[in-house]
Backbone as a chain_set.jsonl record, in Angstrom:
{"seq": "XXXXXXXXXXXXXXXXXXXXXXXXXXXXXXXXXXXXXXXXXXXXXXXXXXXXXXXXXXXXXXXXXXXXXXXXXXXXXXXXXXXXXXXXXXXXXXXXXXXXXXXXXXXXXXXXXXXXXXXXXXXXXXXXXXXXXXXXXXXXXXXXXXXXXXXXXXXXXXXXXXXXXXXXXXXXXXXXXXXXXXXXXXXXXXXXXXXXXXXXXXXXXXX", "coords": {"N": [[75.249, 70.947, 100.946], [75.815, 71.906, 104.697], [76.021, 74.582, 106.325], [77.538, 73.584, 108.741], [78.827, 71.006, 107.991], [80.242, 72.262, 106.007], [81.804, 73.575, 107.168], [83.111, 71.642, 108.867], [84.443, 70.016, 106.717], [86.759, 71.086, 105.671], [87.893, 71.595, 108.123], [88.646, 68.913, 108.98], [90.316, 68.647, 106.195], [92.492, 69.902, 106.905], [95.376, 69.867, 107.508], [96.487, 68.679, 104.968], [95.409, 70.62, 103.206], [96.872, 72.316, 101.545], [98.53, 70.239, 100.306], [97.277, 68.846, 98.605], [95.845, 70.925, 97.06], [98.18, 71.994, 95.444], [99.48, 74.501, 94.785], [101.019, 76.61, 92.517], [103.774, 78.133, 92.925], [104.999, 80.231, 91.386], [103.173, 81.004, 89.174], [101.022, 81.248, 90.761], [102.046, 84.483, 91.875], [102.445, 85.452, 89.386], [99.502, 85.433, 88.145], [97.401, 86.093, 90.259], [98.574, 87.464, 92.74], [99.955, 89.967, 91.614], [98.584, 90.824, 89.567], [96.185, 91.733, 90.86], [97.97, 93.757, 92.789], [98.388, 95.552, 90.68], [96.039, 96.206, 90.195], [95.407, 98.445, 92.157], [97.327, 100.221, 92.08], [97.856, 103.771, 92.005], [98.059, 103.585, 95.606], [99.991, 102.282, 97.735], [99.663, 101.336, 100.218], [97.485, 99.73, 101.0], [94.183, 98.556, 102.421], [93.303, 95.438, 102.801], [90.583, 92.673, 102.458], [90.638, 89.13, 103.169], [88.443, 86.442, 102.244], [87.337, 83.903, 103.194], [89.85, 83.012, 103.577], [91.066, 80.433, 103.888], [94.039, 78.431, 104.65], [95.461, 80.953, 104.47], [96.771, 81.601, 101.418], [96.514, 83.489, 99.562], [96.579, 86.357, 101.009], [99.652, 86.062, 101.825], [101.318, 85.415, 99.617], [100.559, 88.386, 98.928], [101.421, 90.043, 101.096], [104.644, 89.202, 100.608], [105.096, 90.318, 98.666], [107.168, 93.347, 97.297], [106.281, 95.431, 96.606], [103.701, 95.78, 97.945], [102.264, 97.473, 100.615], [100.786, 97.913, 103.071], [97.958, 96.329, 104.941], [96.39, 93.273, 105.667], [93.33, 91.393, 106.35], [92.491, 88.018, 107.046], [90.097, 86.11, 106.767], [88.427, 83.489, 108.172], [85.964, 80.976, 108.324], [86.823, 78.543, 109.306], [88.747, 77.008, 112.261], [90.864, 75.165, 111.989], [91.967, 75.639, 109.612], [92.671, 78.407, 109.278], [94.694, 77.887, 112.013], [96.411, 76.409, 110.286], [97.354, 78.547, 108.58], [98.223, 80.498, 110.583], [100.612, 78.963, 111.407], [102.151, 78.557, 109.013], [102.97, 81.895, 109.134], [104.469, 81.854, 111.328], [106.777, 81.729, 110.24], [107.522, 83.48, 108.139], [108.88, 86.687, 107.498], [106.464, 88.455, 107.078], [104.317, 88.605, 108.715], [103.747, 90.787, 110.574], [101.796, 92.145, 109.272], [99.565, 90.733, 108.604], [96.391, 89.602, 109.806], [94.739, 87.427, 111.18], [91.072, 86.178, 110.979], [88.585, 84.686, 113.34], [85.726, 83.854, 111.194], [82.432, 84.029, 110.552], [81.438, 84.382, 106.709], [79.359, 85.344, 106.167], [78.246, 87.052, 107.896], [80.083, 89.724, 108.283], [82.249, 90.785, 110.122], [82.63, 93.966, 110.377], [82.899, 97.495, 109.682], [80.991, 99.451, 107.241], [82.143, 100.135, 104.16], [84.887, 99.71, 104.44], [86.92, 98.853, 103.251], [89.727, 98.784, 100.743], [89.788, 96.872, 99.152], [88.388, 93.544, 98.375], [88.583, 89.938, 98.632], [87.748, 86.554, 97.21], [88.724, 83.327, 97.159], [87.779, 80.411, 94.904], [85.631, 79.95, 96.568], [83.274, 80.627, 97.22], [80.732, 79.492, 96.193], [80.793, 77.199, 97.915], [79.47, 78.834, 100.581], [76.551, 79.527, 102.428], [74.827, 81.296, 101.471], [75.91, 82.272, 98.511], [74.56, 84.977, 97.16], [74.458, 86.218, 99.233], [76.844, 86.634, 100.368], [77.878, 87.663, 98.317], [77.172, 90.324, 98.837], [77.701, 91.242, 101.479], [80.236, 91.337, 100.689], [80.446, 93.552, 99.139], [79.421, 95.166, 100.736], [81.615, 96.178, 102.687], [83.526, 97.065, 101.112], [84.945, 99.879, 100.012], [83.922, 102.989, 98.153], [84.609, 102.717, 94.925], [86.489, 100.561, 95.001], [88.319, 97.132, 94.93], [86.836, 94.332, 94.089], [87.639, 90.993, 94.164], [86.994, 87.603, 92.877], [85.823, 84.519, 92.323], [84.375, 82.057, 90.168], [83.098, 79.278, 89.016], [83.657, 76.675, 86.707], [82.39, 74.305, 86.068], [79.554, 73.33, 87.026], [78.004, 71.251, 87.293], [78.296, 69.434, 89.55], [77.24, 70.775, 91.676], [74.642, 71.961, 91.702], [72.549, 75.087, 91.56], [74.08, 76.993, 93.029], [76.639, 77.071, 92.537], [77.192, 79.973, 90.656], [76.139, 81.38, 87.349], [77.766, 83.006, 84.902], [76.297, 85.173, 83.977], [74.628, 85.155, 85.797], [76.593, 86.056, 87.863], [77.093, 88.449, 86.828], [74.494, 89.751, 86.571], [74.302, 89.84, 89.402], [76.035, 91.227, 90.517], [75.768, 93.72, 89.806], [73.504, 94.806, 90.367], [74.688, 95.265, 93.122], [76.323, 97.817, 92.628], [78.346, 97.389, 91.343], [80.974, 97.58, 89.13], [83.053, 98.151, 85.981], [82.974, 95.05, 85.249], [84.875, 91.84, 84.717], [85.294, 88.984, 83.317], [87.797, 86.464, 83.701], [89.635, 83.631, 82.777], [90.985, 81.536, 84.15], [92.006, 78.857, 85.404], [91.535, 75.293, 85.248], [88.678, 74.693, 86.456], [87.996, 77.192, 87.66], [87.218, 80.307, 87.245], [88.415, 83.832, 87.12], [86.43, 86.647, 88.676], [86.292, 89.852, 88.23], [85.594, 93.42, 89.491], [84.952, 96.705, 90.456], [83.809, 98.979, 92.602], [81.3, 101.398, 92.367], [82.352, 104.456, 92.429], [80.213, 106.445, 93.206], [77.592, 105.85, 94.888], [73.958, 104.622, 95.857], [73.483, 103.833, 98.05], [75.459, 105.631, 99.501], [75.792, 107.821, 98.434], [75.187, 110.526, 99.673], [76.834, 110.547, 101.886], [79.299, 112.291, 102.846]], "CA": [[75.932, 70.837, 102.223], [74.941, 73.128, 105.376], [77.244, 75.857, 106.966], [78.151, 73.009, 109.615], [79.249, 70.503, 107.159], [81.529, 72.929, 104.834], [83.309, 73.706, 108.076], [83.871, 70.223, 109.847], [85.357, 69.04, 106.263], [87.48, 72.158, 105.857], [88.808, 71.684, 109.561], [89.693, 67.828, 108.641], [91.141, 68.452, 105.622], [93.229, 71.46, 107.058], [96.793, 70.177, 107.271], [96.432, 68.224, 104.158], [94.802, 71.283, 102.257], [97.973, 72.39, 100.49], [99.388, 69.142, 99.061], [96.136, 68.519, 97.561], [96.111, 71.649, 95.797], [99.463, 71.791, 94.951], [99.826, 75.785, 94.265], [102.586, 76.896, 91.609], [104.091, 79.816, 93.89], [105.064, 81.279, 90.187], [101.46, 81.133, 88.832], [100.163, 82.163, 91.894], [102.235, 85.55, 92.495], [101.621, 86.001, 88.062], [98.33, 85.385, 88.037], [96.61, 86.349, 91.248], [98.914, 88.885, 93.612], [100.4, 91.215, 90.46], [97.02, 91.428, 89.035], [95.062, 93.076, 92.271], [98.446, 94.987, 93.131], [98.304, 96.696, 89.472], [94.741, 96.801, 89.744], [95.081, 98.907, 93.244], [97.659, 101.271, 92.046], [98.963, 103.949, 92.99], [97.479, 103.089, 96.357], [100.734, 101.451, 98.326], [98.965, 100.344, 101.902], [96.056, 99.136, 100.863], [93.533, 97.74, 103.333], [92.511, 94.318, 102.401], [90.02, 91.556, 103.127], [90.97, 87.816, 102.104], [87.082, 86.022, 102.813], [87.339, 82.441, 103.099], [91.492, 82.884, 103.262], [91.952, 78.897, 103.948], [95.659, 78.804, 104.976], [96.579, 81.76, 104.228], [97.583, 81.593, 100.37], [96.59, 85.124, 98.816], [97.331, 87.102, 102.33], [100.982, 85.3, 101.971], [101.334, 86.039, 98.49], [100.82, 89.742, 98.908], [103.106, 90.367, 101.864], [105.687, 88.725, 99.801], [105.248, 91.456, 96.907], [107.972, 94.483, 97.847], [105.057, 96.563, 96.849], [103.164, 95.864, 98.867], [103.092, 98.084, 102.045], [99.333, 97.909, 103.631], [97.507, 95.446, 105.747], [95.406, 91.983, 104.827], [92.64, 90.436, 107.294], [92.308, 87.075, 106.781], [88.77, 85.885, 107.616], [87.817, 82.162, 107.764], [85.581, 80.172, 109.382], [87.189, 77.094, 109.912], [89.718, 77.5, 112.95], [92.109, 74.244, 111.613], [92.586, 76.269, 108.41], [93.4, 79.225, 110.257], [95.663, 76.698, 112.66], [97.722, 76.101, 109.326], [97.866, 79.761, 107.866], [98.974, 80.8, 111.699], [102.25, 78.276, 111.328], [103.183, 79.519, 107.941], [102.877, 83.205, 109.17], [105.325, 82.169, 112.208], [107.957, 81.458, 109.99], [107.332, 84.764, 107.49], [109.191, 87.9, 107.859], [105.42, 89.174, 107.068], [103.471, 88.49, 109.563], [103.02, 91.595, 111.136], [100.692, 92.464, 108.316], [98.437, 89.814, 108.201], [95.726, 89.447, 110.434], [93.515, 86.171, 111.05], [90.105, 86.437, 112.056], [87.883, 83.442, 112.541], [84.296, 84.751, 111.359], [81.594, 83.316, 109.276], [81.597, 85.254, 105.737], [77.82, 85.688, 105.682], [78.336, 88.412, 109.403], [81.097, 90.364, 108.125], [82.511, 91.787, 111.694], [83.323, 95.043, 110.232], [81.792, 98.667, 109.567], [80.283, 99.633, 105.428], [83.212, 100.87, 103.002], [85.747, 99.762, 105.467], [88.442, 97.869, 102.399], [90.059, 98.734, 99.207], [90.125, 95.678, 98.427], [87.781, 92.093, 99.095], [88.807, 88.754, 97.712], [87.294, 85.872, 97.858], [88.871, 82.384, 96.311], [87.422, 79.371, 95.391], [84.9, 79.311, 98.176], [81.913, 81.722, 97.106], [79.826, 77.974, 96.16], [80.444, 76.862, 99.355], [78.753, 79.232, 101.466], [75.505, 79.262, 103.061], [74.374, 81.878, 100.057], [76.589, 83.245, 97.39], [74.112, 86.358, 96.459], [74.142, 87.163, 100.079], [78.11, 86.749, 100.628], [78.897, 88.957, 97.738], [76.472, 91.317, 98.93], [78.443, 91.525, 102.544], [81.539, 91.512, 100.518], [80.42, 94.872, 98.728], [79.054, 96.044, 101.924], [82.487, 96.844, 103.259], [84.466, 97.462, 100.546], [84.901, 101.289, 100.21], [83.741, 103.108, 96.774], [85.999, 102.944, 93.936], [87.324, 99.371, 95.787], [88.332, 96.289, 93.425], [86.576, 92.597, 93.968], [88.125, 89.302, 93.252], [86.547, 86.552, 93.732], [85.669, 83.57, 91.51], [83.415, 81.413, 89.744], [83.265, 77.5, 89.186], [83.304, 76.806, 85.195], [81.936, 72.972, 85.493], [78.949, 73.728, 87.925], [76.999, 70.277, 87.407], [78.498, 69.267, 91.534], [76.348, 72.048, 92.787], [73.285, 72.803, 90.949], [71.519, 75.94, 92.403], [74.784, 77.167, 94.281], [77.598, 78.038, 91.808], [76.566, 81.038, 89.66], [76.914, 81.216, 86.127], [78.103, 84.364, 84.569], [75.121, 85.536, 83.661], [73.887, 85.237, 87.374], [77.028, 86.445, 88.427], [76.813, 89.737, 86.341], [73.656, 90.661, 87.317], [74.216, 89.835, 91.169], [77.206, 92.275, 90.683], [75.583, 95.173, 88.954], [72.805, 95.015, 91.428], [74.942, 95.694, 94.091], [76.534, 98.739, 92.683], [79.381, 96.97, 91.181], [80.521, 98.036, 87.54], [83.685, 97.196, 85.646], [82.909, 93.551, 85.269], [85.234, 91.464, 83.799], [85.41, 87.398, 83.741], [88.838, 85.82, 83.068], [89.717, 82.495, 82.504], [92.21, 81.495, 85.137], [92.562, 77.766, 85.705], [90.657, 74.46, 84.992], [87.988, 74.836, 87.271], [88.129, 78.496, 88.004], [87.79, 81.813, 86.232], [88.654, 85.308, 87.8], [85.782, 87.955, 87.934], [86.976, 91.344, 88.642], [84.843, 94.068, 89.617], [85.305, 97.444, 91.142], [82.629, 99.517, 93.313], [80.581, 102.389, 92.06], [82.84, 105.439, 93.331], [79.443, 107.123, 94.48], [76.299, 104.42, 95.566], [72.875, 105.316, 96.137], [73.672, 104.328, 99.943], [76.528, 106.608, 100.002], [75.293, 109.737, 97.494], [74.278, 111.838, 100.811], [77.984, 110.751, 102.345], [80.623, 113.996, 102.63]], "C": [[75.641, 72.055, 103.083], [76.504, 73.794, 105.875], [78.603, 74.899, 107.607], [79.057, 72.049, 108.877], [80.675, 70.731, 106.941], [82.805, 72.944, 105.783], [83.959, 72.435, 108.74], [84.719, 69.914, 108.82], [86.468, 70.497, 105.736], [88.059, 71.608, 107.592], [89.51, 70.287, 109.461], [90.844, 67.745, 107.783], [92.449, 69.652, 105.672], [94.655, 70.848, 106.447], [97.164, 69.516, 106.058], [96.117, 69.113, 102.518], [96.301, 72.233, 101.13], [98.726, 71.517, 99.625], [98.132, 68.907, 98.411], [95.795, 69.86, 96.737], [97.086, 71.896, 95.139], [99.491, 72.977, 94.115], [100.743, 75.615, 93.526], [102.661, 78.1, 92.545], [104.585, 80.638, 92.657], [103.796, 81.773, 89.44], [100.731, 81.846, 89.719], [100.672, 83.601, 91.939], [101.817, 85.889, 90.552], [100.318, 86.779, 87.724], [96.862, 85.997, 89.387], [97.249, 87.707, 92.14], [99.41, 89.922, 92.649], [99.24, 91.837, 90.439], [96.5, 92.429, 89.986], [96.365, 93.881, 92.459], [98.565, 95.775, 92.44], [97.23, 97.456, 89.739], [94.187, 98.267, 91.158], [95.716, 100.208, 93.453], [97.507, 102.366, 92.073], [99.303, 103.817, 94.376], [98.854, 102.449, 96.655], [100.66, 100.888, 99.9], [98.053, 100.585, 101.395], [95.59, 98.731, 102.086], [93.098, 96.66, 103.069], [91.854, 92.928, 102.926], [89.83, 90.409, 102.386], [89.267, 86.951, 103.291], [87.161, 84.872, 102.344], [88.704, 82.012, 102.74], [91.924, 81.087, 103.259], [93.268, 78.937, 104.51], [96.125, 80.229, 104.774], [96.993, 82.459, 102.57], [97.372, 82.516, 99.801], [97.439, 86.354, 99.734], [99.259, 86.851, 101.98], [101.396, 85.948, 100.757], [101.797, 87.825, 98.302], [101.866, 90.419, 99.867], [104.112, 90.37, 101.704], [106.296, 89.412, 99.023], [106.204, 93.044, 98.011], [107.236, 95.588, 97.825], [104.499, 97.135, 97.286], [102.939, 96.435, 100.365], [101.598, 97.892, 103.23], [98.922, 96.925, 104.68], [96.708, 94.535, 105.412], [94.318, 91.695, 106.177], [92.271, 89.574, 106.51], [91.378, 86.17, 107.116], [88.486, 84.042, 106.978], [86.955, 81.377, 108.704], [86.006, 78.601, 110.339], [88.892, 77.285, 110.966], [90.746, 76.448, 113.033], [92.65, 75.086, 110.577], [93.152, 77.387, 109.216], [94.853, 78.815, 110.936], [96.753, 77.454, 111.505], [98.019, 77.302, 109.017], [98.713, 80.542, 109.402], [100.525, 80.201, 111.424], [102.727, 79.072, 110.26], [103.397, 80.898, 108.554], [104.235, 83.334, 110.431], [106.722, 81.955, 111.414], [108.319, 82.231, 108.629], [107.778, 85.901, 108.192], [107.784, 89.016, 107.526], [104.474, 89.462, 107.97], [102.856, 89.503, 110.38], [102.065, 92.372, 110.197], [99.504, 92.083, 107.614], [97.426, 89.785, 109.316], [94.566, 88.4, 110.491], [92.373, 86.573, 112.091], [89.487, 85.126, 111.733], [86.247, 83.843, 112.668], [83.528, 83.815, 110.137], [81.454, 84.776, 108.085], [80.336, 85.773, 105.531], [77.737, 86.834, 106.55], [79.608, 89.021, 109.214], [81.656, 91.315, 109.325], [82.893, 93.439, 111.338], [82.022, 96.414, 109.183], [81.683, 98.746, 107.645], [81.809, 100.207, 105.619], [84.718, 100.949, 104.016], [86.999, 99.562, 104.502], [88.198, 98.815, 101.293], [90.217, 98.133, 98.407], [89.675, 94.408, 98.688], [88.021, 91.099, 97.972], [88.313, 87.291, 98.402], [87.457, 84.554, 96.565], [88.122, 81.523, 96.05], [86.059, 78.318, 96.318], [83.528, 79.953, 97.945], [80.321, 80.397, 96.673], [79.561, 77.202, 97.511], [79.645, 77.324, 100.511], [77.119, 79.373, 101.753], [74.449, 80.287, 101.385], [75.193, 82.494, 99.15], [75.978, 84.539, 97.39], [74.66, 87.389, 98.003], [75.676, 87.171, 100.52], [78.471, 87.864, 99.77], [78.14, 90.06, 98.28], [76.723, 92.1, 100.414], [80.068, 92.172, 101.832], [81.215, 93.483, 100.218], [79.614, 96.051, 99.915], [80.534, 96.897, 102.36], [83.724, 97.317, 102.822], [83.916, 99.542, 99.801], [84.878, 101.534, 98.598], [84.991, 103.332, 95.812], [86.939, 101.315, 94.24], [86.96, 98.215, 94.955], [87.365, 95.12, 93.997], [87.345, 91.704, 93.294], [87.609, 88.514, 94.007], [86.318, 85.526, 92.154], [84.739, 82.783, 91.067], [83.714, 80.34, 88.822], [82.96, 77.296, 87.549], [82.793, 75.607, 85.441], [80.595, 73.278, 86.789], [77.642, 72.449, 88.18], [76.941, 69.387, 88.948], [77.882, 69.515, 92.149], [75.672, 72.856, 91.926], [72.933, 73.779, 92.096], [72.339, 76.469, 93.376], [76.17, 77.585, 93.474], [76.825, 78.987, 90.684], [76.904, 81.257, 88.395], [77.264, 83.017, 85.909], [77.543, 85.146, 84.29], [74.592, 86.178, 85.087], [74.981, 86.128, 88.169], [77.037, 87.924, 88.445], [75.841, 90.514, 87.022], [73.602, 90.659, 88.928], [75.232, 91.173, 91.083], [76.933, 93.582, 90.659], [74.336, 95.616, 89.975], [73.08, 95.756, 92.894], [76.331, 96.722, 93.902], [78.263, 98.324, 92.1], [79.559, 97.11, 89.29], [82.305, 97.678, 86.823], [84.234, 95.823, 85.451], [83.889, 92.59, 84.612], [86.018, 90.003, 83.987], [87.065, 87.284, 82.701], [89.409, 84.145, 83.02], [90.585, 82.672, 83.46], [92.515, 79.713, 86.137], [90.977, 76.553, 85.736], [89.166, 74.464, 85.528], [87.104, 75.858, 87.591], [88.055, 79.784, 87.235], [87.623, 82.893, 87.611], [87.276, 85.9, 87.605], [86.24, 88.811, 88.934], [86.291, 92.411, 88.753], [85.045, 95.127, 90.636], [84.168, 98.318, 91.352], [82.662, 100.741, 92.746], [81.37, 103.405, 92.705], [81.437, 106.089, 93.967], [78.266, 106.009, 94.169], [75.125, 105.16, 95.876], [73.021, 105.007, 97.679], [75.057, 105.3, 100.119], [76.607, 108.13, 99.223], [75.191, 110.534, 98.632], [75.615, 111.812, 101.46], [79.019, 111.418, 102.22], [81.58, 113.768, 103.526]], "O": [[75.287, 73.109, 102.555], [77.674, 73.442, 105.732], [79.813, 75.015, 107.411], [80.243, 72.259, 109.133], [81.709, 70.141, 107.255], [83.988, 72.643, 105.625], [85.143, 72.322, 109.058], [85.818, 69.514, 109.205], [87.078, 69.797, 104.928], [89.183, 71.122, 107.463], [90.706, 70.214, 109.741], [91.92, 67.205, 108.04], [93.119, 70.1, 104.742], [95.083, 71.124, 105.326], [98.367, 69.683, 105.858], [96.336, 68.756, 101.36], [96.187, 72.578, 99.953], [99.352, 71.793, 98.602], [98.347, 68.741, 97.21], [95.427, 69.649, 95.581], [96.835, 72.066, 93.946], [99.523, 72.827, 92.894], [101.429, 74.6, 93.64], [101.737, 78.863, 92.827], [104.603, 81.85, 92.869], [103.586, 82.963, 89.204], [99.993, 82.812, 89.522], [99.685, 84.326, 92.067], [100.832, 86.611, 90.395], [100.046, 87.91, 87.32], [95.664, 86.187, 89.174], [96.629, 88.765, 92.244], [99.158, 91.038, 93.101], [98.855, 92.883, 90.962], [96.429, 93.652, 89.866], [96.055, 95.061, 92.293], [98.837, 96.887, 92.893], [97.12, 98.681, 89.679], [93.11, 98.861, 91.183], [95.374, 101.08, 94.251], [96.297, 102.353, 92.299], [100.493, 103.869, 94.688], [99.156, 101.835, 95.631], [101.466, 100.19, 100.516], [97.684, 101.754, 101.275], [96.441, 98.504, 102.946], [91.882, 96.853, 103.06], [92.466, 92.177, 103.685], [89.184, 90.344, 101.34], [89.11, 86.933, 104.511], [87.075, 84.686, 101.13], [88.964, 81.089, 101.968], [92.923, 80.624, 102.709], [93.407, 80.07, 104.971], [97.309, 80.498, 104.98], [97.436, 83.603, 102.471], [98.375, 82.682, 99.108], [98.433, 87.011, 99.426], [99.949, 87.87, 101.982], [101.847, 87.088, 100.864], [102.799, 88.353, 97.819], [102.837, 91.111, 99.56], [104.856, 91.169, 102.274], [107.47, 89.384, 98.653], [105.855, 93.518, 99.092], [107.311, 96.528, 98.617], [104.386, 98.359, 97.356], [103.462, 95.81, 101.288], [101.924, 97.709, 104.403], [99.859, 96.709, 105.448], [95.978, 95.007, 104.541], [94.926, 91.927, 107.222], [91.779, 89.861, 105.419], [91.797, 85.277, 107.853], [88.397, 83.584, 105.839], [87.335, 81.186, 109.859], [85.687, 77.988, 111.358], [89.952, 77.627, 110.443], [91.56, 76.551, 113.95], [93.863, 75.285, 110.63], [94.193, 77.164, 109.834], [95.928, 79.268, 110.543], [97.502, 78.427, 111.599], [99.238, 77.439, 109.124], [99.789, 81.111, 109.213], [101.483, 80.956, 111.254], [103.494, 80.028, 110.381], [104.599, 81.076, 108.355], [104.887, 84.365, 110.598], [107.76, 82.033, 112.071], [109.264, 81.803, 107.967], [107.297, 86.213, 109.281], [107.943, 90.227, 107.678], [103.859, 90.529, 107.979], [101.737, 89.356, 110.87], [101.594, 93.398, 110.688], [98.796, 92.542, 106.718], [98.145, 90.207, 110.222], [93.531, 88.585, 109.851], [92.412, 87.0, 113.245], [89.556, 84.5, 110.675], [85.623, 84.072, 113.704], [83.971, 83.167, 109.188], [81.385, 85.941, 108.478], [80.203, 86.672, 104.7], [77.127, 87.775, 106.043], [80.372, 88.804, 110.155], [81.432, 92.525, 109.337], [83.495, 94.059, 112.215], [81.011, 96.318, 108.488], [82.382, 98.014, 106.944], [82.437, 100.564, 106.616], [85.407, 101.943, 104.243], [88.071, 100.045, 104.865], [87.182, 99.408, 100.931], [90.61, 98.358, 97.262], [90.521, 93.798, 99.343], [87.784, 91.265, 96.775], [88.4, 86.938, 99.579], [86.827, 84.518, 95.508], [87.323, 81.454, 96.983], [85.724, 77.159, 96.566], [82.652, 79.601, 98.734], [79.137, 80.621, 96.926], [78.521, 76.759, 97.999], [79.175, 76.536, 101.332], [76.531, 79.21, 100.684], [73.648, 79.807, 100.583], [74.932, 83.698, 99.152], [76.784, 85.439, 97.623], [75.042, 88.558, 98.06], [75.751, 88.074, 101.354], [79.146, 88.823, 100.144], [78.795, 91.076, 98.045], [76.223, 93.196, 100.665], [80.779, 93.081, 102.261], [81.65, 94.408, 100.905], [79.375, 97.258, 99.871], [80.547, 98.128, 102.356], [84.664, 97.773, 103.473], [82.891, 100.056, 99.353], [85.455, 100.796, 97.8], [86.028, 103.971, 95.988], [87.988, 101.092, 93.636], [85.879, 98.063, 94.387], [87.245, 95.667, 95.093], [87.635, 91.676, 92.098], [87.585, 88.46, 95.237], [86.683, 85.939, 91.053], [83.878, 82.8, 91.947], [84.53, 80.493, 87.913], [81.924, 77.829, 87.149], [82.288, 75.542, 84.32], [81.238, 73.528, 87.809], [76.67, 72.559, 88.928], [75.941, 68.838, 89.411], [77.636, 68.904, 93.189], [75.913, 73.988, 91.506], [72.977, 73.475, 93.288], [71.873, 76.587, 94.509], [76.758, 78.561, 93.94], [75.919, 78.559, 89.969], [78.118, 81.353, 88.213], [77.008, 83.952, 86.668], [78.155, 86.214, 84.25], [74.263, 87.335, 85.349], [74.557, 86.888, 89.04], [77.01, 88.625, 89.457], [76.004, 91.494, 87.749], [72.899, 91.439, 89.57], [74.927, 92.137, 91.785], [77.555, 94.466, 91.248], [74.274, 96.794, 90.328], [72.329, 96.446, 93.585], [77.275, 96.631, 94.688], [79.235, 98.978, 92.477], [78.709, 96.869, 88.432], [82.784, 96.701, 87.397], [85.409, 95.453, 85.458], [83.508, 92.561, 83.442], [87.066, 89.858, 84.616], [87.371, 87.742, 81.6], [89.231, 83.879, 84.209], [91.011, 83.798, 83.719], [93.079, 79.562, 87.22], [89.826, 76.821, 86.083], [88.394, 74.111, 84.636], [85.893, 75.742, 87.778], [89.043, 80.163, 86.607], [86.986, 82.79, 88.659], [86.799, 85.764, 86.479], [86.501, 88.597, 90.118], [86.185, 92.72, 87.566], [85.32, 94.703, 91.759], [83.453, 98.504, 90.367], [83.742, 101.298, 92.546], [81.108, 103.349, 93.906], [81.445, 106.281, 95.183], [78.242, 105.414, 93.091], [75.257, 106.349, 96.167], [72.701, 105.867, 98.5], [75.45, 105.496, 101.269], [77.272, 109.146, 99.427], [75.054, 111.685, 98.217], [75.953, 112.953, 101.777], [79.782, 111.064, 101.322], [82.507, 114.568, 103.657]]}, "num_chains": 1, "name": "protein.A"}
């Protein structure tokens, strides 16, 4: 499927895209917002970038956490999904901490080692290239800065477009990325976790 595609059926299935996944909001804050706010500690405003946010549902999540004190941008290309994560956000005492942008994930609008934090659900198969999305993602996440993002355990849908673990590893380690570590995390889905090289051969000369 091409760029144009992913987004027209993403913008149809916007207001529909939460009953068809049918989140656990206990699973979800367990399994997904604890995790990165342990993994970000002591750190209490974080900067973070949710890449291919859909509605909203990690951004939301973390605002939620009392922990939490920092800021999220919420980058998606499809501006129905957006739409929907806008409504929820008007009716969140969080909202001033979220930020929606609508951007394609492959042109990351923002300067190198900008986050402490890039996540990216679900969606890293979908895009125009995986190698070259994570390779934006670790563009602007700042050294020492975690990754989440995910990878598709049944991958026979999309030959030549979900990455196996193998592929994912070495795409990771390539781009300066080193505590690797795949977790199982729902039928479909596993976690990988990965945090940036505190010093980089593009950033060794940076003081």
């Amino acid at each position: 499927m091409g760029r144009r595609v992913v987004i027209a059926l993403y913008d149809l299935y916007a207001r529909r895209y939460d009953r068809i996944k049918a989140f656990d909001a206990y699973a979800e804050q367990a399994l997904l917002a604890q995790p990165l706010l342990d993994s970000l500690a002591p750190q209490t405003e974080p900067l973070l970038l949710d890449v291919a946010t859909g509605t909203g549902r990690l951004p939301l999540l973390l605002a939620a956490d009392a922990r939490f004190g920092g800021h999220i941008i919420a980058l998606d290309a499809s501006a129905n999904m957006l739409a929907q994560a806008r409504r929820k956000l008007q009716t969140q005492p969080v909202r001033r901490c979220i930020s929606l942008v609508q951007q394609d994930a492959m042109r990351l609008p923002f300067p190198d080692r900008s986050f402490d934090a890039v996540t990216c659900l679900e969606a890293l198969e979908f895009l125009p290239s995986p190698r070259g999305a994570l390779a934006e993602m670790a563009r602007v996440l700042s050294p020492g800065g975690i990754l989440l993002t995910t990878m598709r355990i049944d991958s026979r849908w999309l030959p030549g477009r979900a990455l196996s673990e193998a592929q994912m590893r070495a795409a990771l380690t390539a781009l300066d990325m080193g505590d690797i570590t795949v977790e199982i995390w729902q039928e479909d889905y596993s976690q990988v976790w990965a945090r940036k090289a505190a010093t980089t051969a593009a950033n060794a000369g940076v003081r």
